[in-house]
C-alpha positions as CSV (number, residue, x, y, z in Angstrom):
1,X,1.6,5.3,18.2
2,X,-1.8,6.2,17.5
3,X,-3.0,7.0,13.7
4,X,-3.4,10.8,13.2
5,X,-7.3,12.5,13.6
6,X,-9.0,12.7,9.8
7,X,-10.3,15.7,9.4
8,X,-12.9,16.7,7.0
9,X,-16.7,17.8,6.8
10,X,-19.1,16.7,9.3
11,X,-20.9,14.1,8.1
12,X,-24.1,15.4,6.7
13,X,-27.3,14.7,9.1
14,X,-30.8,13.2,8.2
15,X,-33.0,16.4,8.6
16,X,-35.5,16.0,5.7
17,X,-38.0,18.5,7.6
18,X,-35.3,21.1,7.6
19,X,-34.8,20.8,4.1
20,X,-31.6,18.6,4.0
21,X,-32.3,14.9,3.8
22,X,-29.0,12.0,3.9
23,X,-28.9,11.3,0.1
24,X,-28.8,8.0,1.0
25,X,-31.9,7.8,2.9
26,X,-34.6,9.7,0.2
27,X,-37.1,7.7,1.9
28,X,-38.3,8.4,5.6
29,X,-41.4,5.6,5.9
30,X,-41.4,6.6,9.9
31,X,-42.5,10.7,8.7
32,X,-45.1,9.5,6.5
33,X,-46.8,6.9,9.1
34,X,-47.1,9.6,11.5
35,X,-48.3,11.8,8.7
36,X,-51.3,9.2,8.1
37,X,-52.4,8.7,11.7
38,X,-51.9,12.8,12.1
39,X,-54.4,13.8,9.0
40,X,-56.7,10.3,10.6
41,X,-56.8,12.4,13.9
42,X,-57.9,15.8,12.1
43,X,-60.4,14.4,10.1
44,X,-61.9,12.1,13.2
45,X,-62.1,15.1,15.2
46,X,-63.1,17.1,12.4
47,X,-66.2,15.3,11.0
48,X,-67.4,14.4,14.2
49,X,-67.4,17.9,15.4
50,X,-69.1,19.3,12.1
51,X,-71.6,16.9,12.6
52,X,-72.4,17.6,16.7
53,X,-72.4,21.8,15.3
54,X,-74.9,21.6,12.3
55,X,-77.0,18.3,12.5
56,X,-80.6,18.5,14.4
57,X,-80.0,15.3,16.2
58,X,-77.7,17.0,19.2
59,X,-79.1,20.0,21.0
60,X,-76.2,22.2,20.0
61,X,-77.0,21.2,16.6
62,X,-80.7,22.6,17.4
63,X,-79.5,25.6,19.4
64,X,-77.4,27.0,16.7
65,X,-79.8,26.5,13.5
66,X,-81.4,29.6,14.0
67,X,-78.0,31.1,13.9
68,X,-76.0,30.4,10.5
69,X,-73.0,32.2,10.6
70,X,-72.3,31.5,14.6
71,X,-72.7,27.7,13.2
72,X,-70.2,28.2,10.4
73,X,-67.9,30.5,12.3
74,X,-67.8,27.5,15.0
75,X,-67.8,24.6,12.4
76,X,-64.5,26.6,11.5
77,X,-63.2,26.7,14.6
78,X,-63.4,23.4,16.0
79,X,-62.1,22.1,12.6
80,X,-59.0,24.3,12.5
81,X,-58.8,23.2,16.5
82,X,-58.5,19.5,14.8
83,X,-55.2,20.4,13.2
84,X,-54.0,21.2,16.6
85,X,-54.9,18.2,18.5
86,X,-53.5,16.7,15.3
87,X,-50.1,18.5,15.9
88,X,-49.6,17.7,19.6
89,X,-50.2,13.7,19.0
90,X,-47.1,12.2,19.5
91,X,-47.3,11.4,15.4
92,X,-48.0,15.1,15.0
93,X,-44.9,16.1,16.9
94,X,-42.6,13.8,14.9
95,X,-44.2,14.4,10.9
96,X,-44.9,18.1,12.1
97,X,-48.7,17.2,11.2
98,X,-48.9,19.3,7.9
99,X,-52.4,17.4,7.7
100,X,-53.1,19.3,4.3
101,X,-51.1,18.7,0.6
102,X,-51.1,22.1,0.1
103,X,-48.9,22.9,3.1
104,X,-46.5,20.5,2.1
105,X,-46.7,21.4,-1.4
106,X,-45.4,25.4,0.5
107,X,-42.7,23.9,2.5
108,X,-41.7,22.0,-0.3
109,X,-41.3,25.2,-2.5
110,X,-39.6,27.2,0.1
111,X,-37.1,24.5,0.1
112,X,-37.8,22.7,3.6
113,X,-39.3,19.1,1.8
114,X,-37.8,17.5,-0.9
115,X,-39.6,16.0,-4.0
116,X,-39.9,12.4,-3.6
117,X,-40.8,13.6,0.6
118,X,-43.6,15.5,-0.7
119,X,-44.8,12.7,-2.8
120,X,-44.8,10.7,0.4
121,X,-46.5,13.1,2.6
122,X,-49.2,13.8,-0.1
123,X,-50.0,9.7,-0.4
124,X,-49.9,9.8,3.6
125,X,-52.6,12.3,3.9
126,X,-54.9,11.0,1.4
127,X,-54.5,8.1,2.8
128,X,-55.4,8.8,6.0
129,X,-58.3,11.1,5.2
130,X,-59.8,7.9,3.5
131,X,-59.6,5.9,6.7
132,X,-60.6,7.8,8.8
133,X,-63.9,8.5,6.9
134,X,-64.1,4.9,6.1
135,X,-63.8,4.5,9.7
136,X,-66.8,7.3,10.9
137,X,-68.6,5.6,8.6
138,X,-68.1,2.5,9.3
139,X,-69.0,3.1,12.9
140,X,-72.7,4.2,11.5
141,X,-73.3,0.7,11.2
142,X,-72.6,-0.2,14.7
143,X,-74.2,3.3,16.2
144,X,-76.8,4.3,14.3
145,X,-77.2,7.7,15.8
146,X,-73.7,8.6,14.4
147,X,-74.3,7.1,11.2
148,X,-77.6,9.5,10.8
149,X,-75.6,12.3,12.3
150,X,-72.7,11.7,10.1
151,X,-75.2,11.3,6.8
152,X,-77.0,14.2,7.7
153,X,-73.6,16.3,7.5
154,X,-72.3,14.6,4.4
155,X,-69.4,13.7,6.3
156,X,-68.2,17.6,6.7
157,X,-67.9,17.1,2.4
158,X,-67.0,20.6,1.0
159,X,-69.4,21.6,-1.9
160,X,-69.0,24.5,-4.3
161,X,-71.9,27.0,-4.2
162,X,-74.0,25.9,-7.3
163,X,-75.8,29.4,-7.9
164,X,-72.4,31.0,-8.9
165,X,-69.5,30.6,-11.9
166,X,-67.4,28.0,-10.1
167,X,-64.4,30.6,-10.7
168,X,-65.5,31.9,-7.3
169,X,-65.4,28.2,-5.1
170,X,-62.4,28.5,-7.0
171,X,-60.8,31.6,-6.7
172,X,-62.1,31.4,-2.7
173,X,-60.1,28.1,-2.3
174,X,-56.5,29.9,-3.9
175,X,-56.6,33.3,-1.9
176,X,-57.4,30.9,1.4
177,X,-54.6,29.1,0.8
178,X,-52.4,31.9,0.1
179,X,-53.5,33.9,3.5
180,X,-53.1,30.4,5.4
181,X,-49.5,29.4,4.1
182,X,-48.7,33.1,4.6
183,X,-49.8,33.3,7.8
184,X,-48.2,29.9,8.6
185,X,-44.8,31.4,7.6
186,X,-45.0,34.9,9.1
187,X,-45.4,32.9,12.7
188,X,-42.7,30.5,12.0
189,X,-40.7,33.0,11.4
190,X,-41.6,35.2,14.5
191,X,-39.4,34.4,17.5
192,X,-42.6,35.4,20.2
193,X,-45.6,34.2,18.2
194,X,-44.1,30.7,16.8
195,X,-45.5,29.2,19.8
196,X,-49.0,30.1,18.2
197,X,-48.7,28.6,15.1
198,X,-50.1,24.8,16.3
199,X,-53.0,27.2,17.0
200,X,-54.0,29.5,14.6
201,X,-55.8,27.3,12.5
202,X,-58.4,27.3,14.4
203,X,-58.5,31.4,14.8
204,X,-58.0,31.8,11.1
205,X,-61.3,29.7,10.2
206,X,-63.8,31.2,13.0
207,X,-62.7,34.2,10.8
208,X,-62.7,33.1,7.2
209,X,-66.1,30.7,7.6
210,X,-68.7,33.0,8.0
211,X,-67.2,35.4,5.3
212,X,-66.4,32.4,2.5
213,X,-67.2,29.2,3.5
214,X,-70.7,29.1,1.6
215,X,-68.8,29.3,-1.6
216,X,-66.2,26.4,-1.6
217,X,-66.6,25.2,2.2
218,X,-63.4,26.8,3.0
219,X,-61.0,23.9,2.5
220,X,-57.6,24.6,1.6
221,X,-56.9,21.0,2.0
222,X,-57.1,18.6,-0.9
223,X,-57.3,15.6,1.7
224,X,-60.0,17.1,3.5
225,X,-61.9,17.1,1.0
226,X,-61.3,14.1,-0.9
227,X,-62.3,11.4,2.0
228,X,-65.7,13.0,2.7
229,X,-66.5,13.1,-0.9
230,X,-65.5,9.6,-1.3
231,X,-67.9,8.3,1.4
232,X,-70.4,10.7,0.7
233,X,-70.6,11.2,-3.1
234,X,-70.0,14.6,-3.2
235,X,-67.7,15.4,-6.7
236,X,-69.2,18.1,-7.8
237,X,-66.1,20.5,-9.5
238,X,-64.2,18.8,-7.2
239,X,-61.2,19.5,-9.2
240,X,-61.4,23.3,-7.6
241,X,-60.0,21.6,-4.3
242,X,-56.8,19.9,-5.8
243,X,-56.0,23.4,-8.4
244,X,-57.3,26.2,-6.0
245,X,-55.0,25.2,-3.2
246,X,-52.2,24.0,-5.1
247,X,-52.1,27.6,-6.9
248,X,-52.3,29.9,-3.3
249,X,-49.8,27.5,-1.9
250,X,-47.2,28.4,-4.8
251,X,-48.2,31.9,-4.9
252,X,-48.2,32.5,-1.1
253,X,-44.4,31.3,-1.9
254,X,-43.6,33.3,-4.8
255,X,-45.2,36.4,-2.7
256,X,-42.3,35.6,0.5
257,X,-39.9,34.9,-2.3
258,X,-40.4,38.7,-3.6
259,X,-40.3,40.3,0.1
260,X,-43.3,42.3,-0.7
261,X,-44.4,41.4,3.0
262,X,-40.7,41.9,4.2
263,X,-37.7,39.3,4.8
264,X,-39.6,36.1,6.1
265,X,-37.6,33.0,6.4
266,X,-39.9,29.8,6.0
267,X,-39.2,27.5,9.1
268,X,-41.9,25.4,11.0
269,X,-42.5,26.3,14.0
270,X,-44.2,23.1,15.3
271,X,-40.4,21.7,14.6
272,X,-38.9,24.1,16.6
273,X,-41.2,24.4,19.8
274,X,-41.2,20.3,19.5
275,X,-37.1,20.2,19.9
276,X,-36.0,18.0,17.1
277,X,-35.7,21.0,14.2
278,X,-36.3,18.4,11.4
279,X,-34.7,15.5,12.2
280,X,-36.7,12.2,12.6
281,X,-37.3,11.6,16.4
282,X,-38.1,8.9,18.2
283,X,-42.1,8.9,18.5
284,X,-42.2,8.0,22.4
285,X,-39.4,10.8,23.2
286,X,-40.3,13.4,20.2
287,X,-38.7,16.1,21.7
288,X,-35.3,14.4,22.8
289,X,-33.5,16.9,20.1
290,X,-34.7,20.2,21.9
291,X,-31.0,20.3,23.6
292,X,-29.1,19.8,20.3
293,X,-31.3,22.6,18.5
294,X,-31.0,25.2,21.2
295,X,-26.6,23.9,20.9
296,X,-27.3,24.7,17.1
297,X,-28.5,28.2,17.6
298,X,-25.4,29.1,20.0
């Protein structure tokens, strides 16, 4: 005779990126490894590329000096084109490569991180901004034709225009941050252009640079800013790139909350088009889940 089938609730899953993390697992050490190495890739490719764009010793660098805002719309670009390559790493795929505090801070307020997650991905991507200045710098010693270019950019450190009340750096800083996170969420939630989101970084800086990024640098991102000023000094009203982006994050939240812009549900995209829909993957299979989501929407 065979014991009678328990029945009952599922047992609840580990999907912290979705917004329901195990209670028995509040921390996920694998999400905020991946985090780190993602936010060392953008910066890597960030820095090096600000510095190939605006120093004089590259012939780009030369070629574009005459030509300010094509250099700053570019700077944008190629920077915003870091989150991406960020994003498809295989670390990318599995933390979903928020790279920035103040997206996290967003997903956390829309109820798709949890507190003590946040705290985690926040330390992860400070962290790994550090290093990988540290590292570009540390590589000046051994190249010294990087460490001149690197120097000459100040590492791609985000300085508040000095000829103007820093309420504008700062008020530039929150109403970035509130067009990013909206336009973040308004692609997630879009069944055709989620693909896009990975992307649009890039778009949305060659447009905001040459309009805004002589007042704050256009940073959005309090990790992106804090590893090029520690290497390179810069600290002036720093404080602008921890409150401004912290503020349009919460705001760009409390504007979906009110459906002023219409219904939007907050999902990340990146999650979805990678397969897993927040669960924790395996990093050398990250998209091993993308049968079990698509069972999950039947």
């Amino acid at each position: 005779m065979t014991a009678p089938r328990q029945t009952g609730s599922p047992p609840q899953e580990d999907r912290p990126l979705a917004g329901a993390a195990h209670p028995d697992h509040p921390l996920h050490w694998k999400l905020y490894a991946c985090e780190m190495v993602a936010t060392m890739v953008l910066m890597l490719c960030g820095i090096v590329s600000v510095a190939v764009l605006t120093t004089p010793y590259t012939p780009i660098g030369r070629a574009l000096a005459p030509h300010p805002l094509v250099q700053t719309a570019l700077c944008g670009l190629f920077f915003g084109l870091s989150g991406t390559v960020a994003a498809f790493t295989p670390f990318g795929q599995v933390s979903g490569a928020h790279v920035s505090p103040s997206v996290s801070l967003a997903f956390s307020l829309a109820g798709r991180l949890g507190v003590i997650d946040l705290c985690g991905y926040v330390a992860a991507q400070m962290t790994g901004a550090c290093l990988a200045t540290i590292l570009l710098a540390g590589l000046g010693h051994v190249l010294p034709v990087w460490g001149q270019m690197a120097q000459a950019s100040a590492y791609a450190a985000t300085i508040p225009f000095a000829h103007v009340s820093v309420l504008w750096p700062l008020v530039t800083e929150l109403v970035l941050t509130v067009l990013l996170v909206l336009m973040i969420c308004y692609l997630a939630a879009h069944p055709v252009l989620k693909w896009l989101t990975p992307w649009a970084g890039g778009l949305f800086f060659l447009a905001c640079n040459p309009i805004s990024a002589w007042l704050s640098g256009n940073s959005s991102n309090l990790a992106r800013s804090f590893g090029p000023a520690l290497i390179a000094g810069q600290w002036q009203s720093f404080w602008i790139y921890a409150l401004g982006p912290f503020m349009g994050a919460a705001l760009a939240i409390a504007i979906i909350r009110s459906r002023l812009l219409g219904r939007i549900e907050v999902e990340e995209a990146r999650l979805v088009n990678f397969g897993h829909h927040g669960r924790i993957p395996s990093l050398l299979h990250p998209g091993r889940h993308r049968q079990e989501r698509e069972q999950d929407t039947l």
